[in-house]
C-alpha positions in Angstrom: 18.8 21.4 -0.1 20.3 18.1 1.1 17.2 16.5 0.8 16.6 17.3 -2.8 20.2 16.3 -3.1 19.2 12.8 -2.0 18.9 9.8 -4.9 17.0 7.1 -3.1 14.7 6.2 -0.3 14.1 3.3 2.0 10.5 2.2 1.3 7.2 2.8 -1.1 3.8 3.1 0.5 0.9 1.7 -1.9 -2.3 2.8 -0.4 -5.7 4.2 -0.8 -6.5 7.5 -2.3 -9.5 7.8 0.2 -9.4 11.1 2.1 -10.6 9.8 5.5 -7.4 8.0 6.7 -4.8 10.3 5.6 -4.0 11.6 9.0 -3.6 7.7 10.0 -1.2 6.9 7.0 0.8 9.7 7.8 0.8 8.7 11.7 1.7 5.2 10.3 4.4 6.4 8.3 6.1 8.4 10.9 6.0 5.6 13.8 7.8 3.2 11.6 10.8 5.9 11.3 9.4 7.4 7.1 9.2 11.0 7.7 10.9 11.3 4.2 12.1 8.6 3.5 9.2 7.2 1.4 7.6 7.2 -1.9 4.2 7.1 -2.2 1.1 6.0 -4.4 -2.3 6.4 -3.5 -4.8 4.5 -5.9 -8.3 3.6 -5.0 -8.9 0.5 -3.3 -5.0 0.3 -2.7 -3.5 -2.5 -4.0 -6.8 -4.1 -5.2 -5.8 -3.4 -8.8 -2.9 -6.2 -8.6 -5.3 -8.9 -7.5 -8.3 -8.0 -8.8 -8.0 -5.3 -10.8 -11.7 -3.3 -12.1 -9.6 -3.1 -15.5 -6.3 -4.4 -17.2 -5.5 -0.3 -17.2 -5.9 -0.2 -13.4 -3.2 -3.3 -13.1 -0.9 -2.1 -15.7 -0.7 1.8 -14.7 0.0 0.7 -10.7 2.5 -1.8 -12.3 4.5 1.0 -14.0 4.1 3.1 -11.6 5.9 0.9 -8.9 8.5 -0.5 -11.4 9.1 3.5 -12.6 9.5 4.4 -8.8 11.6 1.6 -8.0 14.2 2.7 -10.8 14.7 6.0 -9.9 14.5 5.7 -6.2 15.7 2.3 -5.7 13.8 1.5 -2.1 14.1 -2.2 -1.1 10.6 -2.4 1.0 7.1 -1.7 0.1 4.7 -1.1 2.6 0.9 -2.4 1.4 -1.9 -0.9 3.2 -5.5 -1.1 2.8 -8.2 0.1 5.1 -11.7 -1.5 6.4 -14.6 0.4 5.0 -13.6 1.1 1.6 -15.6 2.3 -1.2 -13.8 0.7 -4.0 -14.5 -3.3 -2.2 -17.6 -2.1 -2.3 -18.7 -4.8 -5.2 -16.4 -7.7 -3.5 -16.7 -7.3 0.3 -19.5 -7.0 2.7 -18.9 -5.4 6.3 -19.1 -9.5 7.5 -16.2 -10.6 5.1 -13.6 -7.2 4.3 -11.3 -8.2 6.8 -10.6 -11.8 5.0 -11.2 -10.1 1.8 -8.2 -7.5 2.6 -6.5 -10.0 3.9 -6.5 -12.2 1.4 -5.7 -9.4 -1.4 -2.6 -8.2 0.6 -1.4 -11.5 1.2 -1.9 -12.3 -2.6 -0.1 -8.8 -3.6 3.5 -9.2 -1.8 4.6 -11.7 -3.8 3.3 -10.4 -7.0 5.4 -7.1 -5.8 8.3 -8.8 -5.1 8.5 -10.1 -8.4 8.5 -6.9 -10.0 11.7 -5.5 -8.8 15.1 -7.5 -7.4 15.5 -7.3 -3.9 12.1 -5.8 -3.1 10.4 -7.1 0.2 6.1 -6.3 0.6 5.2 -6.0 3.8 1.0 -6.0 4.0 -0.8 -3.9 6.8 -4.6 -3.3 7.0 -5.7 -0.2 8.2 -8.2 -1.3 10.6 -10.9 0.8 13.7 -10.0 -0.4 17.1 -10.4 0.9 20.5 -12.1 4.1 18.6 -9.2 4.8 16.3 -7.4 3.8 13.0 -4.8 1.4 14.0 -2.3 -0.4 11.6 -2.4 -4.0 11.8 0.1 -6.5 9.8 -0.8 -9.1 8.0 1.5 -12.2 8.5 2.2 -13.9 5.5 
C-alpha cells in the first residue's frame, strides 16, 4: 500500500508504443534506478508528434497528456526515447538517414518539453542495435 500512498514520481518516459523493444525500455528504465518511479507514455513514433506531428491531434493529445501527468505527479525529468527501425519514420527517414533524423527530432523536442512545465529537464536517448542488442544511447544536446 505505500506505493499507492505515494503522490509523485521522479521522471516521465515518452516512447514508442512499438512492441519489439519493450523488454529494452524496461531494461533502460531499471538501470537508470525507475523501477517505479516513472510515468509513462507510449505513442507511435515517440516523440515525433511534437516535431513533426502526422496531425495537429497527434501534437495536441501528447501535449495534454504530458502537461496532465506533470500536474498530478509533478516529476522534474523526462526521459525521450526513440528507437532505430521505426514504422511510424517510415515516410521521413530511410535506413541511411534515421539516426540524424532521430537525432535531430529529439534534440528539437527537449526544449519544446521543457517549456511545457516549470522546472522540467528532457533528457533525449535513441534506442539504437549495437553489438547484437538494443542499447540506449544519449543524445547530447
Amino acid at each position: 500500500m505505500q506505493l499507492l500512498d505515494r503522490r509523485t514520481c521522479s521522471t516521465l518516459i515518452v516512447t514508442c508504443s512499438d512492441f519489439r523493444f519493450k523488454s529494452a525500455e524496461r531494461s533502460f528504465a531499471q538501470t537508470i534506478g525507475l523501477d517505479d518511479d516513472y510515468d509513462l507514455i507510449a505513442r507511435p513514433g515517440g516523440i515525433r508528434s511534437l516535431v513533426q506531428p502526422r496531425s495537429v491531434a497527434a501534437r495536441d493529445t501528447l501535449t495534454e497528456e504530458i502537461r496532465l501527468l506533470w500536474s498530478v505527479h509533478l516529476f522534474r525529468r523526462v526521459i525521450l526515447v526513440n528507437h532505430i527501425s521505426c514504422r511510424a519514420y517510415d515516410d521521413i527517414a530511410l535506413p541511411a538517414t534515421e539516426v540524424a533524423v532521430h537525432t535531430e527530432h529529439l534534440l528539437s523536442a527537449a526544449p519544446i518539453v521543457e517549456a511545457m512545465c516549470s522546472g522540467l529537464k528532457a533528457e533525449p536517448f535513441l534506442l539504437d542495435f549495437r553489438a547484437g542488442e538494443f542499447r540506449p544511447r544519449r543524445i547530447d544536446q
